[in-house]
FIMI-274776 format. One record per atom (N, C-alpha, C, O, CB): atom name; z, y, x. Coordinates in steps of 0.1 Angstrom, whole numbers, plus 5000, padded with zeros to 4 digits. Glycine has a CB too. Example, Ala and Ser with C-alpha at 12.3 -4.5 7.8 and 13.67 -1.06 7.14 Angstrom:
2
{N; {5078; 4943; 5132}}
{CA; {5078; 4955; 5123}}
{C; {5078; 4967; 5132}}
{O; {5085; 4967; 5142}}
{CB; {5090; 4955; 5113}}
{N; {5071; 4978; 5128}}
{CA; {5071; 4989; 5137}}
{C; {5079; 5000; 5129}}
{O; {5080; 5011; 5134}}
{CB; {5057; 4994; 5141}}
//
This chain:
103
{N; {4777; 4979; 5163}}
{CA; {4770; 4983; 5151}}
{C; {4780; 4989; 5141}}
{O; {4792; 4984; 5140}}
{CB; {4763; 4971; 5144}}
{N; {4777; 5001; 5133}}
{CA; {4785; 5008; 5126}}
{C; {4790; 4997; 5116}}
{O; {4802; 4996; 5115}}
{CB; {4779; 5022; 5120}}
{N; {4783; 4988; 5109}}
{CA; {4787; 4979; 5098}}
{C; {4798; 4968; 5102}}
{O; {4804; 4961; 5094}}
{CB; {4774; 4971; 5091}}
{N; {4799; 4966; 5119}}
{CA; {4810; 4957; 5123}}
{C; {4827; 4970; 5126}}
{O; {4838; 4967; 5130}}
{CB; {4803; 4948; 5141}}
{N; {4824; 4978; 5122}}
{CA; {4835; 4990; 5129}}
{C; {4841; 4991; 5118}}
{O; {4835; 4999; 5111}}
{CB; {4830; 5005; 5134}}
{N; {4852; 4987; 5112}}
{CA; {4861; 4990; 5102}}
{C; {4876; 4998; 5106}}
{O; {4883; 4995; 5116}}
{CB; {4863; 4978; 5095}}
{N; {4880; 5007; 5097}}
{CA; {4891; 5013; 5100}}
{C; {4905; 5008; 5083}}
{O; {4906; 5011; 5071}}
{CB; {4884; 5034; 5101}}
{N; {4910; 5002; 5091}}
{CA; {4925; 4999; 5080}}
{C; {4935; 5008; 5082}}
{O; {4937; 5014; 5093}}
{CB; {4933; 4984; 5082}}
{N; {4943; 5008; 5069}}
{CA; {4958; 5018; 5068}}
{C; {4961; 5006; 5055}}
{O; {4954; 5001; 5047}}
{CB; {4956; 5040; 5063}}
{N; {4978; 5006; 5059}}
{CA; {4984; 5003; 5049}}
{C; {4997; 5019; 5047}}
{O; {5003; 5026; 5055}}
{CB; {4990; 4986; 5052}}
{N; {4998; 5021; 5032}}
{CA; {5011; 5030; 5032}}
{C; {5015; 5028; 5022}}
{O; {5010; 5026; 5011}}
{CB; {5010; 5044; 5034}}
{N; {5031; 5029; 5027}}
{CA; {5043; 5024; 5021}}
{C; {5050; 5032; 5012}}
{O; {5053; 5042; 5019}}
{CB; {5052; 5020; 5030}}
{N; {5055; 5034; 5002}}
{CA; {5059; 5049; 4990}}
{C; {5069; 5039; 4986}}
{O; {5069; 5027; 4985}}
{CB; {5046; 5056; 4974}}
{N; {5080; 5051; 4982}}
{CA; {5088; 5050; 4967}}
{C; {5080; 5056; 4958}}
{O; {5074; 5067; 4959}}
{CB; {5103; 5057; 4966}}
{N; {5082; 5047; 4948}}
{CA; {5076; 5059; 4933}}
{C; {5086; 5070; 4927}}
{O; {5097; 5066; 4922}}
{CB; {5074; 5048; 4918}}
{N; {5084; 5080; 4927}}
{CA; {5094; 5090; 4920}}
{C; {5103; 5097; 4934}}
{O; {5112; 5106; 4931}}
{CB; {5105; 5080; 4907}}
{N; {5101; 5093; 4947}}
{CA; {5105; 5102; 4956}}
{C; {5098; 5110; 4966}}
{O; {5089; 5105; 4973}}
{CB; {5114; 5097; 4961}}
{N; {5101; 5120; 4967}}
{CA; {5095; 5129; 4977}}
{C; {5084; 5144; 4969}}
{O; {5079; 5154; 4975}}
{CB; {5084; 5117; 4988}}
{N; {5083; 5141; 4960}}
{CA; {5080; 5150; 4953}}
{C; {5089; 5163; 4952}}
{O; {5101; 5160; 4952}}
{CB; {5079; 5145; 4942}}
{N; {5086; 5176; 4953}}
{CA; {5096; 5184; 4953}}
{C; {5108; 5188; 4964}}
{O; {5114; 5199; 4964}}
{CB; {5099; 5182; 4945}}
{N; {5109; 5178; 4970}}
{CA; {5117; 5180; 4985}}
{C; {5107; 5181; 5000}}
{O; {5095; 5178; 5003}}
{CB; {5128; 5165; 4987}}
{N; {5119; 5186; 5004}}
{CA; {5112; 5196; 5019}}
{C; {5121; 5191; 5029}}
{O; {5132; 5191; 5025}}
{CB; {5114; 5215; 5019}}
{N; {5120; 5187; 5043}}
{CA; {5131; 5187; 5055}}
{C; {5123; 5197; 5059}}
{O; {5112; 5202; 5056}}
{CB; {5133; 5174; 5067}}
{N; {5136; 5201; 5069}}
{CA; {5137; 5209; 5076}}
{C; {5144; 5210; 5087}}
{O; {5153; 5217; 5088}}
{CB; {5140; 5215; 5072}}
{N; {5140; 5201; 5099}}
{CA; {5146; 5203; 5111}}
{C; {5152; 5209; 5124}}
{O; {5149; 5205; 5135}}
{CB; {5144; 5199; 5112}}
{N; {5158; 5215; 5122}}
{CA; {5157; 5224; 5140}}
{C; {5152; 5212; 5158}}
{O; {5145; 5214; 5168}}
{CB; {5182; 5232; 5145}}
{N; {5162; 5201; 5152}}
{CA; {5166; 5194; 5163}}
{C; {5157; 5181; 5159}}
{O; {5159; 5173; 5150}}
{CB; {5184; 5193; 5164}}
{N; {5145; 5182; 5170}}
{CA; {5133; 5175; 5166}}
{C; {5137; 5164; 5173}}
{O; {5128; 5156; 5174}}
{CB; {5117; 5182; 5171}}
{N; {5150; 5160; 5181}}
{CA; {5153; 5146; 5184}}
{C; {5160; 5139; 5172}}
{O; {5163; 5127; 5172}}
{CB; {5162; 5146; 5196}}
{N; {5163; 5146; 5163}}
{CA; {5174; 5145; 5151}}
{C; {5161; 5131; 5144}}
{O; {5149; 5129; 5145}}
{CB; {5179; 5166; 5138}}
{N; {5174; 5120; 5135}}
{CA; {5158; 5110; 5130}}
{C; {5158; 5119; 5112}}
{O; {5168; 5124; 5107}}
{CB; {5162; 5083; 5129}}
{N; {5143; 5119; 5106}}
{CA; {5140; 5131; 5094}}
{C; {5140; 5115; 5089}}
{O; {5136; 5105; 5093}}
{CB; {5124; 5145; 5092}}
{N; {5146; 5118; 5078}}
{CA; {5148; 5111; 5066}}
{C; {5157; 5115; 5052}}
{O; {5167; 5123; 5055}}
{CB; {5153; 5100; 5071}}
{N; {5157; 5113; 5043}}
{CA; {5163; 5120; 5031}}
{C; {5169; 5108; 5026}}
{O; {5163; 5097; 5026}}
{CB; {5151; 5129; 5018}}
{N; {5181; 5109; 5022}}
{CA; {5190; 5099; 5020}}
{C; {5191; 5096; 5004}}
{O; {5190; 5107; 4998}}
{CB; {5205; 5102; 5025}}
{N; {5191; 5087; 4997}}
{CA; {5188; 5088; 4984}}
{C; {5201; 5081; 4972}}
{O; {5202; 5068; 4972}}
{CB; {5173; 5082; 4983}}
{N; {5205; 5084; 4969}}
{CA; {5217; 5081; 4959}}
{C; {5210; 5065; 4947}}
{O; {5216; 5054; 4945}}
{CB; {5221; 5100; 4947}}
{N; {5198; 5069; 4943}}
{CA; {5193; 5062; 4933}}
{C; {5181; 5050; 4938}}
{O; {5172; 5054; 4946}}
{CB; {5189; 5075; 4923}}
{N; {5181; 5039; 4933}}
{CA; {5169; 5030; 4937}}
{C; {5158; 5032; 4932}}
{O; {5158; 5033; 4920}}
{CB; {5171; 5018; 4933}}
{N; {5147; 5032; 4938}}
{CA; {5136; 5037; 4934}}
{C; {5122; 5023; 4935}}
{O; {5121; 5016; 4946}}
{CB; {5134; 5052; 4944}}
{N; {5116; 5020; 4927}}
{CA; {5104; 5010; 4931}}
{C; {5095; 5010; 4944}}
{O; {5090; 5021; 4945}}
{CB; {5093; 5011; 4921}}
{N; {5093; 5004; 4950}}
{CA; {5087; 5007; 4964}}
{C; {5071; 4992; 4958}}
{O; {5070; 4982; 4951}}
{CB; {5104; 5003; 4983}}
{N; {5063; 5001; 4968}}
{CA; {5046; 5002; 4968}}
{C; {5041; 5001; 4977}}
{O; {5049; 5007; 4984}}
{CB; {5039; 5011; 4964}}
{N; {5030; 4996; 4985}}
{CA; {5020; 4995; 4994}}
{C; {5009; 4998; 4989}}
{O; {5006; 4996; 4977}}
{CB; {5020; 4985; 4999}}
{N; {5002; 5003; 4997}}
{CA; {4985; 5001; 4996}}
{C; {4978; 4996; 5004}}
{O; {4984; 4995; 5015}}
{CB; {4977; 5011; 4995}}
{N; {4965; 4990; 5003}}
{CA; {4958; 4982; 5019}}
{C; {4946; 4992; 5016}}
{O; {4944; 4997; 5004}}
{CB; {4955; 4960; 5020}}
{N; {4940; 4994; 5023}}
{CA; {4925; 5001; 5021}}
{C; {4917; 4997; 5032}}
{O; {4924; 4992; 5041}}
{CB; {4926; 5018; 5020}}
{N; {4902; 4998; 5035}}
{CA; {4895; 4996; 5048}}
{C; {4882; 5002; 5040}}
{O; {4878; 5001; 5028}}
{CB; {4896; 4979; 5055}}
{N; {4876; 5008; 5052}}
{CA; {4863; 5013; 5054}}
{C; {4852; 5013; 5063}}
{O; {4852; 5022; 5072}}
{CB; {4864; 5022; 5052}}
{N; {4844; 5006; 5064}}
{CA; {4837; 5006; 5077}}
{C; {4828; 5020; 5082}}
{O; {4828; 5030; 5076}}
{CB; {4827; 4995; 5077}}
{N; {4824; 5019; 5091}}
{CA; {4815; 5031; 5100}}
{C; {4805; 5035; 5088}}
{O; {4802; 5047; 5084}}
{CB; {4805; 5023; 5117}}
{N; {4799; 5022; 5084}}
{CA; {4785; 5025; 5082}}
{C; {4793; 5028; 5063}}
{O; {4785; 5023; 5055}}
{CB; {4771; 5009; 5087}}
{N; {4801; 5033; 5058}}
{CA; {4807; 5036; 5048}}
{C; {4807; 5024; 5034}}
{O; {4804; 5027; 5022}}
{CB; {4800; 5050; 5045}}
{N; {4810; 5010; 5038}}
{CA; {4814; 5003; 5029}}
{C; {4826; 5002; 5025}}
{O; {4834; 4998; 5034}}
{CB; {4811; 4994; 5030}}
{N; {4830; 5005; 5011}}
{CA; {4845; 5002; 5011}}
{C; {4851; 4995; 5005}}
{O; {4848; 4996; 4993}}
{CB; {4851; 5010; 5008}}
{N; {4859; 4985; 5008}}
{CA; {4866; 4974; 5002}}
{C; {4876; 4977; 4993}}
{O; {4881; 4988; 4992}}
{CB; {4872; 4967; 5011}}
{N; {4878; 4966; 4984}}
{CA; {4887; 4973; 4971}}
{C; {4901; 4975; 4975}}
{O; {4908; 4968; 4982}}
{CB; {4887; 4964; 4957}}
{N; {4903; 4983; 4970}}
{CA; {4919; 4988; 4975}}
{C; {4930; 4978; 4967}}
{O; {4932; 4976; 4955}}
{CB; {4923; 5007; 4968}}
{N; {4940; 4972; 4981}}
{CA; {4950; 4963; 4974}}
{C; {4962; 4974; 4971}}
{O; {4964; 4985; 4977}}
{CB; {4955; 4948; 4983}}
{N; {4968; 4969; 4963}}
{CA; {4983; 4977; 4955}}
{C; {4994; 4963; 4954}}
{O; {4996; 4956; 4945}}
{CB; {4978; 4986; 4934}}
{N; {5000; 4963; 4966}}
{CA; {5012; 4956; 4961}}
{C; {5026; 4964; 4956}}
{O; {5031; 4973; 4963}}
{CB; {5017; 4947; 4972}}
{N; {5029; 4961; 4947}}
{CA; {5038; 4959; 4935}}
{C; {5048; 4951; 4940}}
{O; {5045; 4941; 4945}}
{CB; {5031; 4952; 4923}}
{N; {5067; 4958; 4938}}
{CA; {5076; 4951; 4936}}
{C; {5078; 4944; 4929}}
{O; {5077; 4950; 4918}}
{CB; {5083; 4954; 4936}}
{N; {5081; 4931; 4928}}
{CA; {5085; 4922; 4916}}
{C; {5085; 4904; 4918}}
{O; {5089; 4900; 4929}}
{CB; {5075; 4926; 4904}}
{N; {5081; 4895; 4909}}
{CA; {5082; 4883; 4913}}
{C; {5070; 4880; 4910}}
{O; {5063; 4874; 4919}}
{CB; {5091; 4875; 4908}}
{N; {5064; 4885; 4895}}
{CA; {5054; 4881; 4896}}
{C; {5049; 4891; 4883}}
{O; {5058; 4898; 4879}}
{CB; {5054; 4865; 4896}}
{N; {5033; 4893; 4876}}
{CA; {5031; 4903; 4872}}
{C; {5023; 4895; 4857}}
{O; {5020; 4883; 4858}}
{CB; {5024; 4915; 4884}}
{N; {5020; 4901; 4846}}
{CA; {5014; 4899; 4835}}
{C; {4999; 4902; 4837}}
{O; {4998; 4914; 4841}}
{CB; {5020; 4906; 4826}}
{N; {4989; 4895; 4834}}
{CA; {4975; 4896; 4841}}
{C; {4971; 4906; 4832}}
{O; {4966; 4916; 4836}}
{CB; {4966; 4881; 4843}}
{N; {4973; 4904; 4817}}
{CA; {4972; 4913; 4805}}
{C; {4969; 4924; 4807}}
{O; {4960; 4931; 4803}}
{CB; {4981; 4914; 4798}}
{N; {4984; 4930; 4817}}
{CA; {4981; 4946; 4821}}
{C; {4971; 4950; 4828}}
{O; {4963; 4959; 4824}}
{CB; {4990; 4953; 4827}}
{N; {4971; 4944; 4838}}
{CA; {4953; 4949; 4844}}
{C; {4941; 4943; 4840}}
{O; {4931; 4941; 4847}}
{CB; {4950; 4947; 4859}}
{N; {4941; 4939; 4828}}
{CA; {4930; 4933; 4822}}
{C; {4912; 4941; 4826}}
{O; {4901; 4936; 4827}}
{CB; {4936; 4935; 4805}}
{N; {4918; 4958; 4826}}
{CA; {4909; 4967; 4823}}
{C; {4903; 4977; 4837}}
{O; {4898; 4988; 4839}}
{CB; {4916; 4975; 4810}}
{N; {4909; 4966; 4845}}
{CA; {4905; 4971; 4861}}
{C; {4890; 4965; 4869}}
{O; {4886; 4953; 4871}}
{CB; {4919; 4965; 4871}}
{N; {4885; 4975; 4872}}
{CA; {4874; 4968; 4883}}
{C; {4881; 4961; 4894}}
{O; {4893; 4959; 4898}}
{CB; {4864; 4979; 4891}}
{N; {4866; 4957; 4901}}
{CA; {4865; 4954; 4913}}
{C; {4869; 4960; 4924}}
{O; {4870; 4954; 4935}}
{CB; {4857; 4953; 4914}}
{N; {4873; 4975; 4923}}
{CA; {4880; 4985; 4931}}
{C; {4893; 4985; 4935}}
{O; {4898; 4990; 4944}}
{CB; {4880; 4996; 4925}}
{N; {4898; 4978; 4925}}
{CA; {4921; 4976; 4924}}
{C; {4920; 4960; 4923}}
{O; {4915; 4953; 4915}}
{CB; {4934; 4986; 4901}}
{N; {4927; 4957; 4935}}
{CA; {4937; 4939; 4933}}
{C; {4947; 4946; 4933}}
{O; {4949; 4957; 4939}}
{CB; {4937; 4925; 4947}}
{N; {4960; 4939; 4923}}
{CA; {4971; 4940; 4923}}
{C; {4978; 4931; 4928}}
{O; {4974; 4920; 4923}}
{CB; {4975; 4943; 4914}}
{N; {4987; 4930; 4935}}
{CA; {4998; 4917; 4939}}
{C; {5011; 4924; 4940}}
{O; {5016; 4934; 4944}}
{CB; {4994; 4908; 4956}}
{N; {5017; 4908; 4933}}
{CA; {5032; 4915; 4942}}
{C; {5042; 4909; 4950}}
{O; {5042; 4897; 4951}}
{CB; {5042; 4919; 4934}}
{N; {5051; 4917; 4957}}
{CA; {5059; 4908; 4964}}
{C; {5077; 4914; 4963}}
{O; {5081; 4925; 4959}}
{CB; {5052; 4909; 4982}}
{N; {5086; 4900; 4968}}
{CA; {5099; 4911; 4965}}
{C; {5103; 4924; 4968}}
{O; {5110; 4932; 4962}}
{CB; {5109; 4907; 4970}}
{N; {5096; 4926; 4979}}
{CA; {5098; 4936; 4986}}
{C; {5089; 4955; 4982}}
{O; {5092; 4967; 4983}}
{CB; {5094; 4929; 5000}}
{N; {5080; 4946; 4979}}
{CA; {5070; 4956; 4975}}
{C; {5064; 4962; 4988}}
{O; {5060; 4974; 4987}}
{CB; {5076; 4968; 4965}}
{N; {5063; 4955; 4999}}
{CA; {5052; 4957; 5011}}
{C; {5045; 4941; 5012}}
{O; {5046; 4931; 5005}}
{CB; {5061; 4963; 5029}}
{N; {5039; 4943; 5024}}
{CA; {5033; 4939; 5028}}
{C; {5040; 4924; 5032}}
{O; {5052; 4925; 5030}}
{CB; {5029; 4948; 5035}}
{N; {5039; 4912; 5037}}
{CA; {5043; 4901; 5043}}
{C; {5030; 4892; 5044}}
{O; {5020; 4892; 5038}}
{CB; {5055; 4896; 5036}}
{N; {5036; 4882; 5054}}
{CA; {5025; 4876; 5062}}
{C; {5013; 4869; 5048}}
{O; {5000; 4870; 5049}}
{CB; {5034; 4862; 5073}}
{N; {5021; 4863; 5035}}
{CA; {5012; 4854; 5026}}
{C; {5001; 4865; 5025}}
{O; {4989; 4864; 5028}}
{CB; {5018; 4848; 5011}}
{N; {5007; 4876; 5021}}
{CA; {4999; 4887; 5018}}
{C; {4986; 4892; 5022}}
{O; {4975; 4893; 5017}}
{CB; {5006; 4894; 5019}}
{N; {4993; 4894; 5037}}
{CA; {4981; 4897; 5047}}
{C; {4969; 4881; 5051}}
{O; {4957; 4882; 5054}}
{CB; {4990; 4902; 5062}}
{N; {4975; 4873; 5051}}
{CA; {4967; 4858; 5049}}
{C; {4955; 4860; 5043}}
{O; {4944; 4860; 5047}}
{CB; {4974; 4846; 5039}}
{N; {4961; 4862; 5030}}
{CA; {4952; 4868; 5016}}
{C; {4937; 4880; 5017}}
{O; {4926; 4880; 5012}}
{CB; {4965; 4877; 5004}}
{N; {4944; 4887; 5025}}
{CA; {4940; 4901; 5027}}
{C; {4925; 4894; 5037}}
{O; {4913; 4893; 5035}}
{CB; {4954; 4914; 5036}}
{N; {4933; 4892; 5046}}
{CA; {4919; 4889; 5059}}
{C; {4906; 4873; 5054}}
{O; {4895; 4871; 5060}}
{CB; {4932; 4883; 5079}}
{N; {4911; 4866; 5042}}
{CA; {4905; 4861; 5036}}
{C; {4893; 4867; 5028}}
{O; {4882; 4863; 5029}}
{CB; {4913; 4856; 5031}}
{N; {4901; 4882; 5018}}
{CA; {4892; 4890; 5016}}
{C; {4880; 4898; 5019}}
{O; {4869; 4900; 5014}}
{CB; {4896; 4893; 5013}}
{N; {4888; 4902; 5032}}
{CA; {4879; 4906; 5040}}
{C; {4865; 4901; 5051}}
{O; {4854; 4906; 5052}}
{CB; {4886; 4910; 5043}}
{N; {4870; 4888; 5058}}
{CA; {4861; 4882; 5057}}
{C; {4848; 4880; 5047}}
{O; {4836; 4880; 5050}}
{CB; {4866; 4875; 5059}}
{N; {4854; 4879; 5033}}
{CA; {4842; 4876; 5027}}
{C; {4830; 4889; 5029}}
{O; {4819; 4887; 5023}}
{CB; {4847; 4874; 5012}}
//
């Protein structure tokens, strides 16, 4: 049944890089990556959508330890924020996630 068929992505960003830059490789065994001088905040997203087009609210983890509830005071049901050191994904995380989803 289309309403049991869900499709997940998580994706992983720096904030403030990749904007404005281009690779360019000849040597497609070569590994593409852009080397970066400066530390940048790093982000996840979790998203899922089923067949039959329900969509779950999009998680946003956030680098850090822990976050001020204040600032997203003014968010729906659409954005959970969490964060972690890393600013991806890790197992508590995903715990959390498949909890939500279940529901």
């Amino acid at each position: 049944m289309p309403c049991d068929i869900y499709n997940y992505d998580e994706i992983g960003f720096r904030i403030g890089i990749g904007e404005g830059q281009w690779i360019l490789i000849l040597d497609l065994n070569r590994p593409r990556y852009i080397r970066s001088l400066c530390d940048r905040e790093l982000a996840s997203a979790l998203k899922a959508i089923s067949d039959d087009g329900v969509v779950l609210s999009l998680w946003l983890i956030l680098q850090g330890k822990r976050h001020m509830v204040s600032w997203f005071e003014n968010l729906s049901d659409v954005l959970t924020i969490i964060v972690s050191d890393s600013g991806y994904l890790n197992n508590e995380i995903a715990y959390k996630w498949l909890k939500h989803f279940e529901k």
